[in-house]
C-alpha positions as CSV (number, residue, x, y, z in Angstrom):
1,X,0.0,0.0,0.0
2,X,1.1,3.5,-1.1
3,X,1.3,6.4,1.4
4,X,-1.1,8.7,1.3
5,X,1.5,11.6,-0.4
6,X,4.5,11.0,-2.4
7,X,6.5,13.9,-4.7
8,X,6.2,13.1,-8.3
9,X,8.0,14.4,-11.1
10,X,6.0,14.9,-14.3
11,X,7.3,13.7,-17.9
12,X,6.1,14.7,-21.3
13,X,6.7,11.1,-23.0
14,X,7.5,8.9,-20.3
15,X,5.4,6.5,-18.7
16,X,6.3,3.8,-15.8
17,X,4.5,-0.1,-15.5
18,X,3.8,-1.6,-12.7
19,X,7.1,-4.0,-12.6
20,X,8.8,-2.3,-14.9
21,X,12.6,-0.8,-14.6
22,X,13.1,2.7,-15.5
23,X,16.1,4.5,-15.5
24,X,16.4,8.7,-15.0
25,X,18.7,11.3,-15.5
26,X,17.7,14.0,-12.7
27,X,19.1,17.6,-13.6
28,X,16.8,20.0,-12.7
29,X,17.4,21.8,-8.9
30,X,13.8,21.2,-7.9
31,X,14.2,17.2,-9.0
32,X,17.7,16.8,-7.6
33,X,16.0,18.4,-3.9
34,X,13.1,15.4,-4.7
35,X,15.5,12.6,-4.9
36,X,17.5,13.5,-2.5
37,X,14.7,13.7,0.2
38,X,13.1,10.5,-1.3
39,X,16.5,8.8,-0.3
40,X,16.0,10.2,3.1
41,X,12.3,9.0,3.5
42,X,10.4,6.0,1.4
43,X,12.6,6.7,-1.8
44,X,9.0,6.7,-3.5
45,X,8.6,8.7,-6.2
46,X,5.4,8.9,-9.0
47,X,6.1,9.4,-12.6
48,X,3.3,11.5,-14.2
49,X,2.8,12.5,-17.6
50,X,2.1,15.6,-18.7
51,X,-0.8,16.4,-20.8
52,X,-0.5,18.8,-24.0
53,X,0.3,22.3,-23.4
54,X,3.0,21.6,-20.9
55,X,5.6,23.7,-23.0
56,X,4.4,27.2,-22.2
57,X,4.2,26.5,-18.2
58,X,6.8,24.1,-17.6
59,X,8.1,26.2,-14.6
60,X,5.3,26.0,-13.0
61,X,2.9,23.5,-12.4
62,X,1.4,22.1,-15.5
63,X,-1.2,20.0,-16.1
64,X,-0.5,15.9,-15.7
65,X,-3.0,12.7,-16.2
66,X,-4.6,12.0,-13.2
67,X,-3.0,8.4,-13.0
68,X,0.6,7.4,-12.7
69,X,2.8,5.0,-11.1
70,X,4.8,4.8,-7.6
71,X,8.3,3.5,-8.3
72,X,11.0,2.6,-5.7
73,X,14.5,4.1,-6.3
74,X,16.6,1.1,-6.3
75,X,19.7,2.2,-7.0
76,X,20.9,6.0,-6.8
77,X,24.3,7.7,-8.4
78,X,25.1,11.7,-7.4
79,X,27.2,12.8,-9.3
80,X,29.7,15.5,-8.5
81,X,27.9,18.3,-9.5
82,X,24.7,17.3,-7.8
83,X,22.6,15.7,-10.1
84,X,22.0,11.9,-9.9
85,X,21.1,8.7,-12.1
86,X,18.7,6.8,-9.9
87,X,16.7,3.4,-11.5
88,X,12.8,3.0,-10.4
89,X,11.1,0.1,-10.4
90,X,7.7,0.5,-10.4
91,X,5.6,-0.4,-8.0
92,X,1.9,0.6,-7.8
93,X,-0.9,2.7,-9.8
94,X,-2.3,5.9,-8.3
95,X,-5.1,8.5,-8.5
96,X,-4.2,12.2,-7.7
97,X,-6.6,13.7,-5.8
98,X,-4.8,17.0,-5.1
99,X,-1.4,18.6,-5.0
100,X,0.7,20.4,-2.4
101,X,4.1,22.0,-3.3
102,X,7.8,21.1,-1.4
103,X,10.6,23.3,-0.7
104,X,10.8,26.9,-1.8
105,X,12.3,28.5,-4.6
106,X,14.3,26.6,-7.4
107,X,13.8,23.7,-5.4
108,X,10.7,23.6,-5.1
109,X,8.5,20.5,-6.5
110,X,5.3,18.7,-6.7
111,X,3.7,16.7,-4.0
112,X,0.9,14.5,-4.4
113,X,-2.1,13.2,-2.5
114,X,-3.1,9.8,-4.2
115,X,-5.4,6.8,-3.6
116,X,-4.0,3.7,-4.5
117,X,-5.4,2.0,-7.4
118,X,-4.9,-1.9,-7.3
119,X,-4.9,-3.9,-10.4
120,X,-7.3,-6.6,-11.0
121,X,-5.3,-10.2,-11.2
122,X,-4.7,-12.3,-14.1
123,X,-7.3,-14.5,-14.2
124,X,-7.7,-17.6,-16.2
125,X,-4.1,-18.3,-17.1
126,X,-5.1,-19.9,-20.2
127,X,-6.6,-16.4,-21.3
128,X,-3.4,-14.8,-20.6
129,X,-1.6,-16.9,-22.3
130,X,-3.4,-17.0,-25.3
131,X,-2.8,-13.4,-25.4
132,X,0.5,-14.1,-24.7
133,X,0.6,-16.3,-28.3
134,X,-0.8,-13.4,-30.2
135,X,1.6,-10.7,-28.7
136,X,4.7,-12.9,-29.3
137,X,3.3,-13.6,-33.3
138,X,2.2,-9.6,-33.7
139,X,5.9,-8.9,-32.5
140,X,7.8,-11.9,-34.7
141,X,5.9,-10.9,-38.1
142,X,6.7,-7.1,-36.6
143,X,10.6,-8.0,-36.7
144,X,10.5,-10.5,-39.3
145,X,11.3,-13.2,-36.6
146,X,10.8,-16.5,-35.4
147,X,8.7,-16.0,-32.1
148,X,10.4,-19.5,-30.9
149,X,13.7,-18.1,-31.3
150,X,14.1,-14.6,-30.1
151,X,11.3,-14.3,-27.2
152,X,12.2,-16.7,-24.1
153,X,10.1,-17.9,-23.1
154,X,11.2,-17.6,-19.2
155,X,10.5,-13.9,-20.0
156,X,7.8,-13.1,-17.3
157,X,4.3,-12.1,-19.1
158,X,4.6,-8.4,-17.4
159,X,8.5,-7.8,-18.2
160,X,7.4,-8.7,-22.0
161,X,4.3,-6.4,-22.1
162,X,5.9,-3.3,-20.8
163,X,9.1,-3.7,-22.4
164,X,7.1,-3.8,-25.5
165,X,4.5,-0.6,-24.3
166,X,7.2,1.2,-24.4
167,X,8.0,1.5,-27.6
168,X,4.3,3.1,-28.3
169,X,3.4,6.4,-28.6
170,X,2.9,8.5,-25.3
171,X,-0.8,8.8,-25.2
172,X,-0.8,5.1,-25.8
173,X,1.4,4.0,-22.9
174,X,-0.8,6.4,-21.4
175,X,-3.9,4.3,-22.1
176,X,-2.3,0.9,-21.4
177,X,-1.4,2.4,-18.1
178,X,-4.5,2.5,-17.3
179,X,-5.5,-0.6,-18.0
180,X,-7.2,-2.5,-15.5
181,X,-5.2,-5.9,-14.6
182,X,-2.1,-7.1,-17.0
183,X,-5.0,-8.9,-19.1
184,X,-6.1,-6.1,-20.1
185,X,-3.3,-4.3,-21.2
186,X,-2.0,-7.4,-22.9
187,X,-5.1,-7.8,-24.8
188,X,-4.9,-4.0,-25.4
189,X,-1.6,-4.0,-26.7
190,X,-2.4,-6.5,-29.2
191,X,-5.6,-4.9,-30.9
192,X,-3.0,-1.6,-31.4
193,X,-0.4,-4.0,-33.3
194,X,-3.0,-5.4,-35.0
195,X,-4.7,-2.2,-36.7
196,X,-0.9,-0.9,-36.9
197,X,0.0,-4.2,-39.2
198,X,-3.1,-3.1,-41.5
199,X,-2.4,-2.4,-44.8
200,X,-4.7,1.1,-44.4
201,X,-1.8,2.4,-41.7
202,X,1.2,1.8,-43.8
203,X,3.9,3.7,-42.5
204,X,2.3,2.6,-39.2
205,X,2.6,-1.2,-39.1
206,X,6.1,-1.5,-37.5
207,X,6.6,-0.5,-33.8
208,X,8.3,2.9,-33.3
């Protein structure tokens, strides 16, 4: 379970899975004071992303999609001059329900008040792994492959989901995000390659 506030640090593009590893270059003063207290406390932090129109109020406190996801800083590098290479793994979905800012100044950053949001399980493993089968096929004919031979198949079924998502555009790791169980975004993920491989999308059929 999540605690009831944790900072989070908004991204136009980037989105973070449940599971999933993602690594960050932290640069900015207010970002560089967030990790550094994280490290102190819970070393929680929630990645965000930021909806359309960010550019003009950056500074500030733009506007970010309502649901994100908790990650735990598992490893964390400062550098000499102050900024750091941490790696999150993430850990849990959240709403925002409202916002409170940290620190003063250039260091001053986001801080949110969230309610957990807890995925449904798998379900019938048969059904996930029959969407397993048709992600694996969608991603061979994708890469001109052999799915037997480049896709091990010890590869847990969440690793190979969101390692794949994240090749998508923004809005649409956006929308698997939020995705009710790993099913779903399986499922999900499929029907995308699937129009993407028709021959109406074209330049569209091969992952980005």
């Amino acid at each position: 379970m999540l605690p009831s506030e944790i900072p989070i640090f908004p991204l136009p593009n980037v989105v973070l899975f449940p599971s999933a590893l993602l690594p960050l270059h932290i640069f900015e003063p207010r970002y560089r004071a967030m990790v550094a207290d994280a490290l102190d406390g819970e070393r929680l932090i929630g990645m965000v992303m930021l909806r359309p129109g960010w550019e003009t109020i950056y500074e500030h406190t733009p506007d970010v999609y309502p649901i994100g996801c908790a990650g735990f800083i598992t490893h964390a590098e400062r550098l000499a001059d102050g900024r750091y290479n941490i790696m999150l793994r993430g850990l849990e979905k959240f709403r925002i329900l409202g916002e409170r800012t940290a620190r003063e100044g250039a260091e001053q950053y986001r801080i949110a008040r969230i309610e957990s949001i807890k995925e449904a399980k798998p379900g019938a493993a048969a059904a996930t792994q029959d969407a397993r089968r048709r992600l694996e096929k969608l991603i061979a004919r994708t890469l001109h492959k052999n799915e037997h031979d480049f896709i091990p198949k010890d590869v847990p079924d969440a690793d190979l989901v969101h390692a794949i998502a994240q090749h998508l555009e923004p809005l649409e790791k956006q929308a698997l995000l939020e995705c009710n169980s790993l099913l779903e975004r399986c499922e999900a993920l499929v029907e995308l390659l699937e129009m993407r491989m028709m021959p109406t999308h074209g330049a569209k059929s091969r992952l980005h």
